[in-house]
C-alpha atoms as one frame of an Amber mdcrd trajectory, in Angstrom:
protein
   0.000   0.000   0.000   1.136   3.571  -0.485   3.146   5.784   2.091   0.925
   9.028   2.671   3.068  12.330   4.080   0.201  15.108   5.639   2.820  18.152
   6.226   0.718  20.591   7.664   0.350  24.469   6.645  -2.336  25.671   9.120
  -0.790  27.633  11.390  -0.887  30.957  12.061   2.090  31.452  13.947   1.442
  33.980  16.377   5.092  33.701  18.220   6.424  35.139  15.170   5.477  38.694
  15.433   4.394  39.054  11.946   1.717  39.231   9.277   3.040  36.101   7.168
   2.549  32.969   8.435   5.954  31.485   9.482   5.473  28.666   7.165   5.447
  31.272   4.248   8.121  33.410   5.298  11.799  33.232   3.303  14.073  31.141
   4.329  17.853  31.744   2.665  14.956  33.413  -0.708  12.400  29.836  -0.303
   9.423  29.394   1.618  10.046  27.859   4.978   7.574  25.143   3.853   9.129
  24.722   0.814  12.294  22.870   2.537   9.966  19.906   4.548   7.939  19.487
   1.225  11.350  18.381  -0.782  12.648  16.735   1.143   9.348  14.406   1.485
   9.126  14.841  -2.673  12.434  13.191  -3.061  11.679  10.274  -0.428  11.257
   6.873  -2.837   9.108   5.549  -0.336   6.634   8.611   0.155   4.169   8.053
  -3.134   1.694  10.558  -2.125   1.568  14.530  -0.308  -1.248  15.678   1.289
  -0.561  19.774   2.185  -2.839  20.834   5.189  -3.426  24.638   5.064  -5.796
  28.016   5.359  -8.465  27.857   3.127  -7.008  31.397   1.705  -3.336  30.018
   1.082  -4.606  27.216  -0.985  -4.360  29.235  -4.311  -1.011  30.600  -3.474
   0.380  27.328  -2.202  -0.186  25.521  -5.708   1.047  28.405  -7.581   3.777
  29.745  -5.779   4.935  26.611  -4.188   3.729  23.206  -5.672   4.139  24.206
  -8.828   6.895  26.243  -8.965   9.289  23.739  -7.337   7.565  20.767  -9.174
   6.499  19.472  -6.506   4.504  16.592  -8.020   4.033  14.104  -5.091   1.608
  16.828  -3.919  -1.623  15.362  -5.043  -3.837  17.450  -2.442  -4.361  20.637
  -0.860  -6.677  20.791   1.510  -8.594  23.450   4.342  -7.164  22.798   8.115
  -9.256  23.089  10.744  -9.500  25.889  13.887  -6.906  23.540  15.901  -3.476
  21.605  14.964  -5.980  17.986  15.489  -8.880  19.145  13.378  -6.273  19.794
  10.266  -4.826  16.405  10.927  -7.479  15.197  10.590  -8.795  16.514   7.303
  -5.462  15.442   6.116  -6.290  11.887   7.162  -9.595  12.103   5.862  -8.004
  13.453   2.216  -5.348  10.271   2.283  -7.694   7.713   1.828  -6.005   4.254
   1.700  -2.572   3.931   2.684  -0.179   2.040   4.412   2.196   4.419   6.551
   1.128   7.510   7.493   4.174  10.747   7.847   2.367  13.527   9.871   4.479
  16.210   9.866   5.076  20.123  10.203   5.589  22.618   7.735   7.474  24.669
   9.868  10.317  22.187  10.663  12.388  22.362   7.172  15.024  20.215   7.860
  13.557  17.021   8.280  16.081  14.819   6.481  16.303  11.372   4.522  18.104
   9.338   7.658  14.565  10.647  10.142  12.397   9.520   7.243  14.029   6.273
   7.031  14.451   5.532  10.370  10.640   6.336  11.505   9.854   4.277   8.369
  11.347   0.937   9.757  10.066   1.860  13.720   6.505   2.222  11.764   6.292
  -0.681  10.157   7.812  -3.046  13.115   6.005  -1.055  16.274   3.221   0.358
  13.994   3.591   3.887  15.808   6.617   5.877  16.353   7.762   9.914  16.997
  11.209  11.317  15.899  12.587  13.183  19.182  15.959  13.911  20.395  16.840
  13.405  24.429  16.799  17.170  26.229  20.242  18.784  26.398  18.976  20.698
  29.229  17.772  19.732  33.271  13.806  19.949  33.238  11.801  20.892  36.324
   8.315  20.757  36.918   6.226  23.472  37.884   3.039  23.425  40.193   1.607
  26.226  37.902   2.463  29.037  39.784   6.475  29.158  39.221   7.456  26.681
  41.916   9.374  23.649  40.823   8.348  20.492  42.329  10.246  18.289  40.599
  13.473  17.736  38.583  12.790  14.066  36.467  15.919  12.264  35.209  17.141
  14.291  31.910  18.097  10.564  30.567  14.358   9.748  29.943  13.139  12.730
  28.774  12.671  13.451  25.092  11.561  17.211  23.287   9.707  15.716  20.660
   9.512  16.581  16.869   7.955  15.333  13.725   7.269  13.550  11.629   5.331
  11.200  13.672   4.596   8.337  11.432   1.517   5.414  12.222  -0.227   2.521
  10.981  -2.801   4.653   9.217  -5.788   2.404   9.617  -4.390   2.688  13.347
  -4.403   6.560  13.831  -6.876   6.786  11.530  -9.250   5.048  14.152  -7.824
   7.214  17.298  -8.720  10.615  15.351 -12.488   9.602  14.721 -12.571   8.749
  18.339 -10.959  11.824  19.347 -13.407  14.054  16.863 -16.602  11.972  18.369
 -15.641  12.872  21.890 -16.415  16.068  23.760 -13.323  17.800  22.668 -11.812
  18.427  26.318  -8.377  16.588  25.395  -6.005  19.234  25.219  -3.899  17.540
  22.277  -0.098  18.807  21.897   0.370  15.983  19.149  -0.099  12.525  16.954
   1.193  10.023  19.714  -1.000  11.384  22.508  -4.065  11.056  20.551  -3.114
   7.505  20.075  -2.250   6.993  23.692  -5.082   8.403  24.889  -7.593   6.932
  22.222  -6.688   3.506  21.962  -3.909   3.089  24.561  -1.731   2.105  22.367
   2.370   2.643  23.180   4.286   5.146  20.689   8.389   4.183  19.514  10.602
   6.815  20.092  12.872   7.414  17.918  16.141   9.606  17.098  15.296  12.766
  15.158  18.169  15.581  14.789  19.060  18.544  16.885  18.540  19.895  13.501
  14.953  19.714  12.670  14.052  22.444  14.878  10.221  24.476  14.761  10.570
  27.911  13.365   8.234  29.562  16.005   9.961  32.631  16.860  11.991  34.667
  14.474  15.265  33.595  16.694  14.705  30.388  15.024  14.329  32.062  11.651
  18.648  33.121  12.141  19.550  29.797  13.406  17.846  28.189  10.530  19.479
  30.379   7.503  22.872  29.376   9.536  21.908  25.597   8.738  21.431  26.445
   5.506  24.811  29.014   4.917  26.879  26.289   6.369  25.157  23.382   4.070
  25.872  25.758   1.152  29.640  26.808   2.262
């Protein structure tokens, strides 16, 4: 069966402090989103792109981005929803049959081939799986009002990225659950729907320190570095 990649476009970005969404903005004279799509477009294994984004960028993202990079895995563009889950979701919906399932965001451009093909083999033997990297830092937990209660052991915890990649009959199943329930799951991503949903356990899996989120326009810097030094 077909390998499906959903990169999702949805956001809005408020962090960023500016009128363009982050995944539009120019990265090194390309669209942030641009980077994560070609990388996915040159994948043998992905056969199929499914772009997630506002119902007012769809015009401009087959024009000025699908097209112009001939981008030709891209065989849909569809509307997100008001939250990250409900535009997964549509993307899901859009993907129809498929074997693996690469849920990823548009705002992480340097996903490379060595994540793609190492959540591709944790998918198909675990049938769920997250690219992550362990923290660099020492985490504390707060009670909520700036205390820290406790420091866990920095050797088990993981910052976690995308793409997340699933059995898509699998997560398929946890989203319908998750859009049929009463919508007070605060979802922060893929593998918690699943964990919640169906209880199901979710691979980890080595990412990069690389395949940041641009959120802030700090990250915007650090990413044209990656890109300068690639180049140099």
């Amino acid at each position: 069966m077909k390998n499906v990649g959903i990169v999702l476009a949805a956001g809005r970005g408020k962090r960023m402090h500016t009128t363009v969404q982050k995944q539009y903005l120019l990265l090194c004279g390309k669209p942030v989103l641009y980077y994560s799509l070609k990388v996915f477009q040159d994948c043998p294994f992905i056969d199929e792109l499914i772009l997630v984004t506002g119902k007012d960028e769809i015009d401009y993202c087959q024009e000025e981005i699908v097209r112009k990079f001939n981008l030709d895995k891209v065989k849909k563009i569809v509307p997100g929803g008001k939250e990250r889950y409900h535009s997964v979701y549509e993307g899901l919906k859009a993907a129809g049959e498929c074997g693996l399932v690469f849920i990823h965001d548009g705002a992480r451009p340097f996903v490379d081939q060595g994540i793609l093909e190492r959540t591709r083999n944790a998918a198909e033997a675990f049938r769920a799986c997250v690219a992550g990297m362990p923290v660099k830092d020492t985490i504390k937990l707060s009670d909520g009002s700036g205390t820290a209660v406790e420091t866990p052991r920095r050797d088990l915890v993981w910052m976690v990225q995308t793409p997340q990649v699933f059995d898509c009959a699998l997560i398929r199943e946890a989203y319908r659950k998750l859009m049929e329930s009463d919508g007070t799951l605060a979802v922060t991503d893929d593998a918690m729907v699943l964990e919640t949903m169906e209880g199901k356990k979710v691979h980890l899996v080595e990412g990069s320190y690389r395949n940041i989120k641009i959120t802030t326009p700090e990250d915007l810097l650090v990413g044209e570095a990656f890109l300068k030094a690639e180049n140099a």
